[in-house]
C-alpha positions in Angstrom: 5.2 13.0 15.7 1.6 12.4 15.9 0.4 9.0 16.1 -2.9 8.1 14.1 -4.3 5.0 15.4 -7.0 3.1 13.8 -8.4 0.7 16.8 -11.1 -2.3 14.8 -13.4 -3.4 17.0 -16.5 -5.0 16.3 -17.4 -5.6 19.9 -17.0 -1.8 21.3 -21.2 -2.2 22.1 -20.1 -5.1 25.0 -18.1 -3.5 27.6 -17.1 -0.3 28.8 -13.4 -0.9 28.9 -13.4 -0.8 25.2 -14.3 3.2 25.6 -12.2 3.8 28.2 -9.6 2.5 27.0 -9.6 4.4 23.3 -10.6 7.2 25.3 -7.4 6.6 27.5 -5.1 6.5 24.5 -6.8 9.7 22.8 -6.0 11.7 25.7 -2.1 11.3 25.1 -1.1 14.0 23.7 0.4 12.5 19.9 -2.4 10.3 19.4 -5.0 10.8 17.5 -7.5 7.6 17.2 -10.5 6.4 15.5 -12.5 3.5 16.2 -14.1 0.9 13.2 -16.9 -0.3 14.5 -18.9 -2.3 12.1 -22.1 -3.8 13.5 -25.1 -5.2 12.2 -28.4 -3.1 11.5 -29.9 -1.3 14.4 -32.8 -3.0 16.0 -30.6 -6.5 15.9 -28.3 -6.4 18.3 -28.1 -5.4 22.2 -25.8 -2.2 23.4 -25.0 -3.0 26.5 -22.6 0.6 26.4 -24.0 3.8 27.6 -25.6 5.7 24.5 -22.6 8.5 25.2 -20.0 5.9 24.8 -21.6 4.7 21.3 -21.4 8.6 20.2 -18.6 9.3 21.1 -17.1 11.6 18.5 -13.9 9.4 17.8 -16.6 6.1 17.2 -17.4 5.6 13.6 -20.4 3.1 13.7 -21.2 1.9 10.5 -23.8 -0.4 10.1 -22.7 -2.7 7.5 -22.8 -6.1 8.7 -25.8 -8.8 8.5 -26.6 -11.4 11.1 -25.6 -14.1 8.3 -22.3 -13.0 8.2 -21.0 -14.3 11.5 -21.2 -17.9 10.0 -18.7 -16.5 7.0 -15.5 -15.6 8.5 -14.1 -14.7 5.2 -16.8 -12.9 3.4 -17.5 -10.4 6.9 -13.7 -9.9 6.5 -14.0 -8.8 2.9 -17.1 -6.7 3.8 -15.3 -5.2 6.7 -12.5 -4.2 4.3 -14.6 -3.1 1.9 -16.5 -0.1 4.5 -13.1 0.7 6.0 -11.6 1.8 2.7 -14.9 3.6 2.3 -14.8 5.0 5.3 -11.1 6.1 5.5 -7.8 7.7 3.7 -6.0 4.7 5.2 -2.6 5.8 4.6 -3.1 8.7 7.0 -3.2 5.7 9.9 0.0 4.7 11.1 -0.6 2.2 13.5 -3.6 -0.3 14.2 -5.0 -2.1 17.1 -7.0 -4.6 16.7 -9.4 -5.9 19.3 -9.7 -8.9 18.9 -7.4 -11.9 17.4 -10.5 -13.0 14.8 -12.6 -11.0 13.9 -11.0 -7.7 14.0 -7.2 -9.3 13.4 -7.7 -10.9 10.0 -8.6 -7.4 8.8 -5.9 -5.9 10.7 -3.6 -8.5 8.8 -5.4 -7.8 5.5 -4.6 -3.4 5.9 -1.1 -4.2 7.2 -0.6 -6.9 3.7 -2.0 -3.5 1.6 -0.9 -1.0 3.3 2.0 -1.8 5.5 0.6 -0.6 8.7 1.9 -2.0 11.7 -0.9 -3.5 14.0 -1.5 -5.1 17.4 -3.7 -7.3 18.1 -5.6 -7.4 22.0 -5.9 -11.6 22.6 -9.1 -12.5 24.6 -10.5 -15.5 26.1 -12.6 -16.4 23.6 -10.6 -16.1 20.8 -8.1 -19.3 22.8 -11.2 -21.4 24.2 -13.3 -20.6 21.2 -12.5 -20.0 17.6 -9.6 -21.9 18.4 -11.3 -25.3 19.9 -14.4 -24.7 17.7 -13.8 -23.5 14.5 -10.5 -25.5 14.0 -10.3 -24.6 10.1 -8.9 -20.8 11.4 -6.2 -22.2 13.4 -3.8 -21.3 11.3 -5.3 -17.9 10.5 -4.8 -17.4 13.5 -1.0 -18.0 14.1 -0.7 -16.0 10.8 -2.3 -13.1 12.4 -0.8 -13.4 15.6 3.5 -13.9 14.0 2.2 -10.7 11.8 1.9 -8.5 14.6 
């Protein structure tokens, strides 16, 4: 059985390890995976990536997001949605990793609500020390993504 694996990550641009890793999981030989990666218009933000590991050919950059949208968690998640259904026959995916509790989970927990794909969701240090110190009002977004899992 071939696993198709739809990995959401809005932060592939900040570290290497987010190639390496889909790269590492491609390289099995029943999976197949694709990485979201929604980012705001060239010229905006910083790639701190190697240009190859932007292109890579499993990497679907689509630059949907504006800077403005950071500030409404709710309205990028919509967004988000919105490109990924654009982008994708999303019943083809059978699994989905999400790469990050917030930003990437929510819309993990929105396809999984639609679609009943099963997702994962990678927990990072800023997810705990910030969005849940600071921004208080996802808490329980939060847990929801997380028990959903």
């Amino acid at each position: 059985m071939k696993h198709n694996i739809l990995h959401i990550n809005s932060n592939f641009n900040q570290s290497n390890i987010h190639y390496e890793l889909t790269s590492a999981f491609n390289n099995e030989e029943h999976v197949d995976g694709r990485v979201f990666f929604p980012s705001i218009k060239r010229g905006e933000i910083k790639d701190f990536n190697k240009a190859e590991y932007n292109n890579a050919e499993f990497v679907d950059r689509i630059y949907c997001l504006q800077p403005w949208e950071k500030y409404f968690f709710y309205a990028r998640n919509y967004h988000m949605y919105k490109e990924v259904l654009k982008k994708y026959e999303i019943e083809k995916f059978n699994y989905i990793i999400a790469h990050s509790l917030f930003s990437n989970g929510n819309l993990a927990l929105t396809l999984k609500k639609k679609f009943k794909i099963k997702y994962m969701v990678i927990v990072k240090n800023t997810d705990v020390n910030s969005y849940f110190k600071k921004r208080f009002l996802l808490r329980k977004k939060g847990i929801e993504i997380l028990k959903n899992a």
